[in-house]
C-alpha positions, 0 to 999 in steps of 0.5 A: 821393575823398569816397565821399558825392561826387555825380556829375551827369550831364546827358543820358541817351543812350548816353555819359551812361547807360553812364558812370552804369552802369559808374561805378556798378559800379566804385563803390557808394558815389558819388551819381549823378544822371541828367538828362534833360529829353527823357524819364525813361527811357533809349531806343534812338534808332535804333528811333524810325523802328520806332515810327512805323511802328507795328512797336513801342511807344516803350516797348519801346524802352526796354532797361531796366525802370523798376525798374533804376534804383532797384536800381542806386541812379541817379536820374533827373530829367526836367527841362531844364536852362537853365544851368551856375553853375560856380563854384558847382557848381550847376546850375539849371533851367527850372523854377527849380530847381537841383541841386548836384555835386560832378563834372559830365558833359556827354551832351547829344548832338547837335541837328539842323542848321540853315543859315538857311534862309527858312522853316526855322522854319515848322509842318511843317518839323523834323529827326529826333533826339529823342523829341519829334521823333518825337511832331512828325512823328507828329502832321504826317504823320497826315494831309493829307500829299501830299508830303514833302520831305527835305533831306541826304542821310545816315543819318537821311535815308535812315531819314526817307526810309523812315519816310514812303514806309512811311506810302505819303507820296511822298517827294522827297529834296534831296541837294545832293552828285552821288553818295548820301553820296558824302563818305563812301561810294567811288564804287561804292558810293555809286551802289549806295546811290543806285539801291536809292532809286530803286528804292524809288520815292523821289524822289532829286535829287542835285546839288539844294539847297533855297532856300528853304521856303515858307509857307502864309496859315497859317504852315504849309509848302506848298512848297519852292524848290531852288536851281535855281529849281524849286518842289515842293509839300509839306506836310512838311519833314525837316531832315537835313543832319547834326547838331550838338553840343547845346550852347546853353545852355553858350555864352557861359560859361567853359566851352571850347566851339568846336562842341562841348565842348573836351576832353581824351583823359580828356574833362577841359574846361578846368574842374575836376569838368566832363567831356563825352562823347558827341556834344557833346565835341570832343576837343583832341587827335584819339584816333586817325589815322582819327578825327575830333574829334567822335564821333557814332556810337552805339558810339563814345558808349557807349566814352566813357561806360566810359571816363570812368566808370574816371576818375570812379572814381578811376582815370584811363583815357584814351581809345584808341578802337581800330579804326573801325567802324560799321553801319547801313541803307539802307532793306533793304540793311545796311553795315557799315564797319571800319578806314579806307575813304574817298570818295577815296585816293591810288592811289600808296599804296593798292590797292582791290579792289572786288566787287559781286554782279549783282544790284547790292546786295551789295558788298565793299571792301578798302582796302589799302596797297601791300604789301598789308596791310589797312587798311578794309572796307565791306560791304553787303547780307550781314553780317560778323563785328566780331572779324574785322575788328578783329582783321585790321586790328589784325594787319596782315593781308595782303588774301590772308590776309583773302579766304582766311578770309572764310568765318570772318567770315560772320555770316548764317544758314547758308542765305544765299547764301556770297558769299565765294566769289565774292569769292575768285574776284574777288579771284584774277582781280584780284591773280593769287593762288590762293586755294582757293575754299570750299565751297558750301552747300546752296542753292547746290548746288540753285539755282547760283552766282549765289544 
């Protein structure tokens, strides 16, 4: 490979920024470029509801020094790009500028989804992805806000929900399933996410979809009609019926595109020097039994990015994703999941065990196979060891040796309540065993089991 080579990288997220730190580690030579028309700077996008709230700058959310960039030899661009020339290997902006590569990433992630619904273009009506999306809802929720309406319910939902309810905006949320993420989450703990909404006095209609979005004299939303025929009056409309591969600009040219960018598992497209990661590839050949083609979770992007800079190297590295994991929050209740747990399974192939702490927002779940081997587990409201897990899974550990060892996945502070405990004792009641229970701690001595 020519060491004068010049990689270009268009998307500055997780996937596009860790492929330009790790090529640059496994190279020194190569020339990188780093395009971003959203913001010079890379910035982590699950803290954007922390700046609106006002517990942080945006800059803070920066985890590099402006001076990183320059040691490390990677330049950035801040500039949107219209369009691709592939035969040329040239790239050309809105501007009227272009830019010359050798090898092309594509790390444009996702974009908000829109179903055509009346009115979803109105003033006042927008997702929650990007910075500018920030800077928007900023600005429309100042003032003048006497309700806000949010439509999807999921993960940027729920922090949408949590942003504006902060602000003291009442908040009504259209989820169109009956259960809270229920395509995702098993019964249980769907309900269990549902009532901590409630709880949080939001508005949640479940079994309710939007209609249509209704305009002012001024083109600005005042209410929206669900489905059902009903009308709630509004200033603000969060779009948050999950997200797409942002791909626009790619279409209609003679790069493979479906809904997202087509690759291979060294995230190859059918054109030579042209890669993609991140949110926007769509993988031709699923990487793993549990996944899916398209990968949009933060951890999954920075893989694919370490992953295609050892190829960009010179040293071709497929993609072998390992065990499912993911982590997130509903409001104050932290969930992380590992391995394979859906909504739904077949009960003649797997057993569940399922705890839950009275105070309903703390829970456990273990998915197993039949012989009892561990194949997922969801957690919320307490914090579990990834090494743990991952190893467990890996393994094939039976769930018996998995609840004996809970105490050693524990990753709160030696002062929260040891919900382990409890969990071996469910788990003895449900499946017979004698698991020794562990220890207690120090607050539980002095205020008793159920802390």
């Amino acid at each position: 490979m020519k060491s004068n080579r010049h990689v270009v990288i268009i998307g500055n997220g997780i996937s596009g920024v860790t492929c330009a730190r790790q090529l640059r580690k496994l190279d020194d030579q190569v020339k990188i470029t780093l395009i971003s028309g959203e913001s010079k700077y890379f910035f982590s996008r699950t803290a954007l509801m922390y700046v609106y709230m006002g517990h942080m700058k945006f800059e803070h959310t920066q985890p590099y020094e402006p001076w990183f960039w320059e040691k490390n030899r990677i330049d950035l661009m801040e500039a949107w790009v219209s369009s691709v020339d592939f035969d040329q290997k040239s790239i050309k902006f809105q501007s009227g500028d272009t830019l010359i590569y050798d090898d092309l990433v594509i790390a444009t992630g996702s974009k908000p989804n829109k179903f055509g619904w009346p009115g979803q273009d109105l003033m006042g009506v927008q997702g929650l992805y990007s910075k500018q999306d920030l800077e928007s809802m900023e600005a429309l929720t100042r003032s003048g806000v006497e309700r806000a309406v949010i439509v999807g319910g999921g993960l940027i939902g729920i922090e949408m929900a949590e942003m504006l309810a902060y602000k003291k905006i009442p908040v009504t949320f259209l989820v169109r399933e009956s259960g809270f993420w229920n395509t995702v989450l098993p019964k249980e703990e769907s309900e269990l996410v549902g009532r901590h909404i409630k709880e949080h006095h939001i508005d949640l209609r479940l079994g309710e979809e939007l209609e249509e979005i209704i305009s002012d004299e001024n083109g600005k939303v005042k209410s929206v009609r669900t489905k059902s025929g009903q009308e709630i009056s509004c200033q603000f409309v969060g779009l948050t019926a999950g997200v797409s591969p942002n791909i626009d600009f790619l279409k209609n040219s003679e790069l493979e595109t479906n809904r997202g960018v087509k690759v291979d598992l060294y995230f190859k497209t059918n054109l030579p020097h042209v890669y993609a990661i991140g949110d926007c590839a769509e993988f031709l050949e699923i990487p793993a039994p549990d996944r899916k083609p398209i990968e949009q979770v933060w951890y999954t992007g920075r893989m694919h990015g370490e992953t295609l800079a050892y190829t960009l190297a010179g040293k071709p590295t497929a993609y072998r994703p390992g065990v499912w994991f993911n982590s997130a929050k509903f409001l104050d209740i932290e969930y992380q999941t590992y391995g394979t747990v859906p909504a739904t399974w077949d009960q003649e192939y797997f057993d569940s065990f399922y705890w839950e702490h009275e105070s309903g927002k703390v829970a456990f779940r273990m998915l197993l196979t039949k012989n009892k081997e561990v194949v997922g587990v969801n957690n919320f409201g307490f914090r579990l060891r990834h090494e743990f897990f991952d190893r467990a899974i890996k393994e094939k550990w039976n769930g018996e040796k998995v609840v004996s060892n809970l105490a050693k996945a524990n990753f709160d502070p030696e002062f929260f309540a040891p919900y382990h405990i409890e969990i071996q004792k469910a788990f003895n009641f449900q499946f017979g065993t004698s698991i020794h229970l562990g220890k207690r701690s120090l607050i539980q001595k002095l205020f008793g089991a159920s802390v």
